[in-house]
C-alpha positions in Angstrom: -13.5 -26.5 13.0 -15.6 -24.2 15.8 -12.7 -22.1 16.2 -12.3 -21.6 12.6 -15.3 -22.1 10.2 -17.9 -19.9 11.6 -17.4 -15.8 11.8 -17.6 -14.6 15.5 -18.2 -11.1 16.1 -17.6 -10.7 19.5 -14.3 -11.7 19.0 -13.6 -10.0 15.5 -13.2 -13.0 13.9 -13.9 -13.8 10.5 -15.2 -16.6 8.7 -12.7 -19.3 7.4 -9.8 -17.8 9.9 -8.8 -19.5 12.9 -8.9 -18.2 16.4 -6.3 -16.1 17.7 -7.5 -17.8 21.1 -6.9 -21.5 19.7 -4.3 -23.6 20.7 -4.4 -26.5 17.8 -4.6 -29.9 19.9 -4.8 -28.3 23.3 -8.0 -25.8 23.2 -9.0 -22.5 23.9 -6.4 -20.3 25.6 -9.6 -17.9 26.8 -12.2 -21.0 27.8 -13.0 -19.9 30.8 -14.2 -16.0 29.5 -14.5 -17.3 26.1 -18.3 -15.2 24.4 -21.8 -16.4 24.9 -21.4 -17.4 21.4 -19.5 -19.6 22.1 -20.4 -20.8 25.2 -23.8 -21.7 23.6 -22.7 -23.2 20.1 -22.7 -26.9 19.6 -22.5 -28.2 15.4 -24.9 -30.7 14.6 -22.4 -33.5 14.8 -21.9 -32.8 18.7 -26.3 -32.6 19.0 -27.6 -35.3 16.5 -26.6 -39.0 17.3 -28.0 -39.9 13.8 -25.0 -37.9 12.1 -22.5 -40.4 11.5 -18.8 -40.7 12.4 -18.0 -39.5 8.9 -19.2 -35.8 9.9 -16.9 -35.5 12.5 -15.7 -32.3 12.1 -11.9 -33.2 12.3 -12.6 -35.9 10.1 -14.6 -34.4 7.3 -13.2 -30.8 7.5 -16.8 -29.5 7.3 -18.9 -28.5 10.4 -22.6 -28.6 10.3 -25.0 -25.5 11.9 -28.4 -25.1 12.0 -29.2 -21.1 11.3 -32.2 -20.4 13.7 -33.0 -17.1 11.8 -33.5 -18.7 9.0 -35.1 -21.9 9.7 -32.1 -24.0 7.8 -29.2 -25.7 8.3 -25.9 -24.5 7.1 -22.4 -26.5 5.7 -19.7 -25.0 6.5 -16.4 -26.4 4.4 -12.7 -25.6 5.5 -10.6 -23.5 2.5 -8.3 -26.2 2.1 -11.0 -29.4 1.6 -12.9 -27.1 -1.3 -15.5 -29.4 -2.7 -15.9 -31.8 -0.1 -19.5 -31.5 0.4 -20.3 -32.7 -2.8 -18.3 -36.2 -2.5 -19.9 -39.2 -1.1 -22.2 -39.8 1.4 -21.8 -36.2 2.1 -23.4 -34.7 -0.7 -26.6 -37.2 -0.6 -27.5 -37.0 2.6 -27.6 -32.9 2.0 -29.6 -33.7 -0.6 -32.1 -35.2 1.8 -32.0 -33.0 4.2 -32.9 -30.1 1.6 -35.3 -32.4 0.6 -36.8 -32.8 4.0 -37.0 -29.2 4.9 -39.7 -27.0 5.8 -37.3 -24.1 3.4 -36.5 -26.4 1.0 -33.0 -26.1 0.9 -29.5 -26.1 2.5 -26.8 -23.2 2.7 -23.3 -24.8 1.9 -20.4 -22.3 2.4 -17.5 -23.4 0.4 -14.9 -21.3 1.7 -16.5 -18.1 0.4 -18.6 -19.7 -2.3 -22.2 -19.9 -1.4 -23.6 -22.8 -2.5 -27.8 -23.4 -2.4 -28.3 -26.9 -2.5 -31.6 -28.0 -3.7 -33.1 -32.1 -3.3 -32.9 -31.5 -7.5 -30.1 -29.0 -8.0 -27.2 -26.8 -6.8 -27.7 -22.8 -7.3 -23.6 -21.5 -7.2 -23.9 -18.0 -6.1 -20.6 -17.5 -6.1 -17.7 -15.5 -3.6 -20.2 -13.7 -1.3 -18.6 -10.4 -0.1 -19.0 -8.8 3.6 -22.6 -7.1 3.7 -23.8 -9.2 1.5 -27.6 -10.8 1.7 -28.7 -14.4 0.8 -32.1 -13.8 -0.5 -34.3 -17.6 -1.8 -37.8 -17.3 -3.1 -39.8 -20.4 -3.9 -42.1 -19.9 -7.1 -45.0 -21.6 -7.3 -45.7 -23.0 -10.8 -47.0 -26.0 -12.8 -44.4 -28.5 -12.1 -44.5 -27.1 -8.2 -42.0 -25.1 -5.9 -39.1 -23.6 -8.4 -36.1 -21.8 -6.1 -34.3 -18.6 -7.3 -31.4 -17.3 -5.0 -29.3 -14.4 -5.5 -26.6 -12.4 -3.6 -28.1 -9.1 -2.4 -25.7 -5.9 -1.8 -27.5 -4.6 1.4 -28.3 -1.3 -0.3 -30.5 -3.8 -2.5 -34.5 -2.4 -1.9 -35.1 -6.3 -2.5 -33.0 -7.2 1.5 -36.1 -4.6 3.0 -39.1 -5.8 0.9 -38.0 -9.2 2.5 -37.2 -8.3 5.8 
């Protein structure tokens, strides 16, 4: 799912595509001068022993990240297992971990859906297009924290007034 999930720029690969480089059950054909990126990336199955078996990316078809930048941990769901994430125990436990976190959410990529799951809620943002910015504000009001997402254009003055 490493090789086809994530985008990787330094190899111009996009999101959801699989590796030119990957050799399906044997590996990487360029491991040894594969990019930093991924030379560094481990999901969250490989680095958390308290994700069960049941994330294992060949298993679930969904890979787990955790987005530095943003403070948050990302879903990342292969095209052709297109609302996994929201079947059981999948979907609960991303419920707690949204629940749990400092942001209050947790990104869910759905092939190209974008998906902000809440510990109350799911915000559908729908087919995110290259360039495009996730913005989430947290509203303070009466009942407590209310979240808002949207899908910026980058020309968008709101992507600067939150850089």
């Amino acid at each position: 799912m490493c090789c086809k999930l994530p985008r990787i720029p330094a190899l111009n690969k996009p999101a959801q595509k699989l590796c030119v480089n990957c050799n399906a059950g044997v590996g990487c054909n360029i491991y040894d001068s594969r990019p930093q990126t991924c030379v560094e990336f481990y999901c969250m199955y490989m680095l958390n022993a308290a994700m069960g078996d049941e994330w294992k990316p060949s298993r679930s078809k969904m890979m787990v990240t955790y987005e530095a930048s943003e403070e948050r941990l990302v879903v990342h769901v292969d095209p052709s297992r297109r609302g996994a994430w929201r079947s059981q125990p999948f979907h609960a436990q991303i419920k707690k971990w949204a629940a749990n976190s400092q942001r209050g959410h947790v990104l869910v990529w759905d092939g190209h859906t974008v998906i902000i799951a809440l510990a109350d809620r799911d915000i559908d943002l729908g087919q995110a297009k290259d360039g495009q910015h996730i913005l989430i504000r947290a509203k303070h009001t009466a009942a407590g924290k209310h979240y808002e997402a949207f899908l910026l254009d980058h020309d968008d003055p709101r992507v600067k007034a939150n850089d």
